[in-house]
C-alpha positions as a Markdown table, in Angstrom:
| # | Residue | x | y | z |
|---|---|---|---|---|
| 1 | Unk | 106.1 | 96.8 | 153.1 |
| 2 | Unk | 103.9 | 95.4 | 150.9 |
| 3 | Unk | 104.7 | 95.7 | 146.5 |
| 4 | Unk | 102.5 | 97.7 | 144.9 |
| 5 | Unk | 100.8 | 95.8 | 142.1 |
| 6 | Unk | 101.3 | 97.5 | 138.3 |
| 7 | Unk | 98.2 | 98.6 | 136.6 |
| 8 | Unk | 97.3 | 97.4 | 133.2 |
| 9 | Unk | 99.0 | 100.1 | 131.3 |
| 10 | Unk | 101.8 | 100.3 | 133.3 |
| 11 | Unk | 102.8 | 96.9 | 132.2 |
| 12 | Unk | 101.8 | 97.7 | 128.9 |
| 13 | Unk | 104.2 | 100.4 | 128.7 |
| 14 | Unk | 106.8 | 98.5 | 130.7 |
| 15 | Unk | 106.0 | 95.8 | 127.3 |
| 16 | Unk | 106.4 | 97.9 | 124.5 |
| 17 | Unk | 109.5 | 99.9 | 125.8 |
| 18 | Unk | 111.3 | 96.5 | 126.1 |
| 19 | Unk | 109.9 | 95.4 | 123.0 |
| 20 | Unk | 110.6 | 98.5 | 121.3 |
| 21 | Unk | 114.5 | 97.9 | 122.6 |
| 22 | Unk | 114.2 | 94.5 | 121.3 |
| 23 | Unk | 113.8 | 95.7 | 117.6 |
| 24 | Unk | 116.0 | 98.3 | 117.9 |
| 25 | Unk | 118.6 | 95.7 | 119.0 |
| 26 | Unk | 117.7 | 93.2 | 116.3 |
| 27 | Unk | 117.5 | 96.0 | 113.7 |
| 28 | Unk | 114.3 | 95.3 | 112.8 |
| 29 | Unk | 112.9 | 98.3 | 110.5 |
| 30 | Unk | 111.8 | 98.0 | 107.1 |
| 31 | Unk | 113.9 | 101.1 | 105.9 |
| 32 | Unk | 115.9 | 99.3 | 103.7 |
| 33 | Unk | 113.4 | 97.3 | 102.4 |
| 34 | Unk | 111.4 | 100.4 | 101.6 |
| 35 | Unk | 114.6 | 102.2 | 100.2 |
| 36 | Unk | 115.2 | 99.6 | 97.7 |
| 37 | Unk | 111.3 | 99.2 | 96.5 |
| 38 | Unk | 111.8 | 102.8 | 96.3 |
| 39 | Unk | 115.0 | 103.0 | 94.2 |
| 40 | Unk | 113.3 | 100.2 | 92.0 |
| 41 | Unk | 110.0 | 102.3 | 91.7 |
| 42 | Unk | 112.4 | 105.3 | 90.9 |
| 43 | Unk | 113.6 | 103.6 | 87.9 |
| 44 | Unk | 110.5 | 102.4 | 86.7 |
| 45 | Unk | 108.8 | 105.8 | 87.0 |
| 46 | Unk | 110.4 | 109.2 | 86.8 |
| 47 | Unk | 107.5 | 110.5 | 89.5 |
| 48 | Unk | 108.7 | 112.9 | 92.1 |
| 49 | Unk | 105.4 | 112.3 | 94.0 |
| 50 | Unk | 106.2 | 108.8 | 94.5 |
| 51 | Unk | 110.1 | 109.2 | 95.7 |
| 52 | Unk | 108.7 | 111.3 | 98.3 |
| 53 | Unk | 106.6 | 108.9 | 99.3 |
| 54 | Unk | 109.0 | 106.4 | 99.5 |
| 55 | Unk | 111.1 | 109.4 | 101.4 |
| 56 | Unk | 108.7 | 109.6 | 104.1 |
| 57 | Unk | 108.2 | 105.4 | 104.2 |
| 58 | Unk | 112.1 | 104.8 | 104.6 |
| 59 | Unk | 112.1 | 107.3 | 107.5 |
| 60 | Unk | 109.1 | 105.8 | 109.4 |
| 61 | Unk | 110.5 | 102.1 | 109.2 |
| 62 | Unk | 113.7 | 103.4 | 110.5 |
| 63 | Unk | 112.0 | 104.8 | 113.4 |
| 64 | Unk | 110.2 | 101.2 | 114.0 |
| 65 | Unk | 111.6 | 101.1 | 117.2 |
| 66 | Unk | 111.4 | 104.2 | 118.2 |
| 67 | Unk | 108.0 | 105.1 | 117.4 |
| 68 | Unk | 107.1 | 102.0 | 119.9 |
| 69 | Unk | 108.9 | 103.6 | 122.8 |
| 70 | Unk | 107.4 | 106.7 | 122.5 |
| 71 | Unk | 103.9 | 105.4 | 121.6 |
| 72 | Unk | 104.4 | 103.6 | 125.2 |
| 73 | Unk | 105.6 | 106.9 | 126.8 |
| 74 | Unk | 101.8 | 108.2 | 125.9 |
| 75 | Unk | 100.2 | 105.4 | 128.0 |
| 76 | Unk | 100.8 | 107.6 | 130.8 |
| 77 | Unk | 98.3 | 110.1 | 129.6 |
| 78 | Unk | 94.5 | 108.8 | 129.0 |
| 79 | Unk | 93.8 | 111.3 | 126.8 |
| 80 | Unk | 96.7 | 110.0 | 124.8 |
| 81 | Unk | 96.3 | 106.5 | 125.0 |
| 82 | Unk | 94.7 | 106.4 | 121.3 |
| 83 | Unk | 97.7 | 107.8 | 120.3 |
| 84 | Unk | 100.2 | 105.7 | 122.1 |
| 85 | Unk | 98.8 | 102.6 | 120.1 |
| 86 | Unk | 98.4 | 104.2 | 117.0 |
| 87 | Unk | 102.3 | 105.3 | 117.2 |
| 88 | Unk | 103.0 | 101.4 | 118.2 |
| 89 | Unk | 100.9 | 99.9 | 115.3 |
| 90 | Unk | 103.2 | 102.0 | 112.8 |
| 91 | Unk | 106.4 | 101.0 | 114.3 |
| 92 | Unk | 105.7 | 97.6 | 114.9 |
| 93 | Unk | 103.7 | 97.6 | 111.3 |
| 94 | Unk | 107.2 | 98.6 | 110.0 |
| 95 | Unk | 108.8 | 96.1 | 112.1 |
| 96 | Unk | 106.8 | 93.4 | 110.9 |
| 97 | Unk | 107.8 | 93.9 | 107.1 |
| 98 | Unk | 111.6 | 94.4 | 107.9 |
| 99 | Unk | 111.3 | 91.1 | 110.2 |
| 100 | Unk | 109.9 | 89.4 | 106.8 |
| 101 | Unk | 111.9 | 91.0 | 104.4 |
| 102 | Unk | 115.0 | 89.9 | 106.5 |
| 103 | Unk | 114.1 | 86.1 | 106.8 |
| 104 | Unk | 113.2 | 86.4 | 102.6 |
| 105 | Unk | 116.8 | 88.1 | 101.9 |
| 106 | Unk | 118.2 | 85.7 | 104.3 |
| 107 | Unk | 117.1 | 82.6 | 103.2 |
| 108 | Unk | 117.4 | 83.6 | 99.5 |
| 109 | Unk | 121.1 | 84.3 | 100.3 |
| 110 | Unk | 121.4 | 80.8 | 102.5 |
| 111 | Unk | 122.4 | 82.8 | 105.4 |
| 112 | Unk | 121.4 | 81.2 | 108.3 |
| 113 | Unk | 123.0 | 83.2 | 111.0 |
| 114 | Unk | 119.8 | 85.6 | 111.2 |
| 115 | Unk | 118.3 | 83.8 | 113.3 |
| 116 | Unk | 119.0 | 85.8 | 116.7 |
| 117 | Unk | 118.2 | 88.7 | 115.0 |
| 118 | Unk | 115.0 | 87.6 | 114.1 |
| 119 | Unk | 114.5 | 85.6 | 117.6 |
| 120 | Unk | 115.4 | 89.0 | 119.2 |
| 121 | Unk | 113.2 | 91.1 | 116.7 |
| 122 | Unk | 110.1 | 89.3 | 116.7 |
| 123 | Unk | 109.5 | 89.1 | 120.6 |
| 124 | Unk | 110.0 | 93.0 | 120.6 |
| 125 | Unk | 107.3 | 92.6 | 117.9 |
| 126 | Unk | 105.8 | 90.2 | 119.9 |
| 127 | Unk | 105.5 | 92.1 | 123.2 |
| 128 | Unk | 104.7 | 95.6 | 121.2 |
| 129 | Unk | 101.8 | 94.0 | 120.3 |
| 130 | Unk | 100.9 | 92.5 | 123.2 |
| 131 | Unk | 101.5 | 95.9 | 125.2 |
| 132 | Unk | 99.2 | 97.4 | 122.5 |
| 133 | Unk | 96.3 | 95.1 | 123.3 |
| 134 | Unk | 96.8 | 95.0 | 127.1 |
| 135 | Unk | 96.4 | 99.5 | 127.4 |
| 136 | Unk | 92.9 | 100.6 | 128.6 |
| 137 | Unk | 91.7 | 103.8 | 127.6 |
């Protein structure tokens, strides 16, 4: 019997979900880095406009992840491709800046230990993104 050869965004999907496991893993989000700009915006400005914001941005970078499975879930659905890489973008935008903010913290701190965590968390970024450029629509 012979193997059936995956299509393009089956693999893609296969990509992100193990890339999205990857960051979840690593703990690669960006919510704490957004909670603590926000609690330094917070006492800067008394704004309740902008601690929502900051609300909404702390929830979406701790659903970095996340939002990269389920974006890859959508890849089974044409008509939902668009928003399969949209959803992917965010979470592995997200990812991105915790990935960053973690090496700056890190390093700051001379913590070198992070290093799996970040080996770990940037190929799930790594293979997110590749998963996004290999869907078809």
């Amino acid at each position: 019997m012979a193997k059936k050869k995956l299509k393009n965004n089956e693999q893609a999907m296969i990509f992100a979900i193990i890339g999205g496991i990857l960051m979840l893993i690593a703990g690669v989000t960006g919510a704490a880095a957004w909670d603590s700009i926000g609690s330094a915006v917070a006492e800067i400005s008394d704004s309740e406009s902008l601690q929502m914001v900051f609300a909404v941005l702390v929830l979406l970078g701790s659903l970095g992840g996340l939002l990269v499975i389920f974006g890859s879930l959508l890849f089974k659905k044409k008509d939902k491709i668009k928003l399969g890489k949209l959803l992917i973008t965010i979470g592995a935008g997200f990812g991105l800046f915790g990935l960053i903010i973690l090496v700056v913290l890190s390093v700051m701190d001379g913590d070198y230990l992070f290093l799996t965590g970040v080996g770990v968390g940037f190929i799930g970024l790594v293979l997110s993104i590749m998963a996004r450029q290999k869907v078809k629509a």
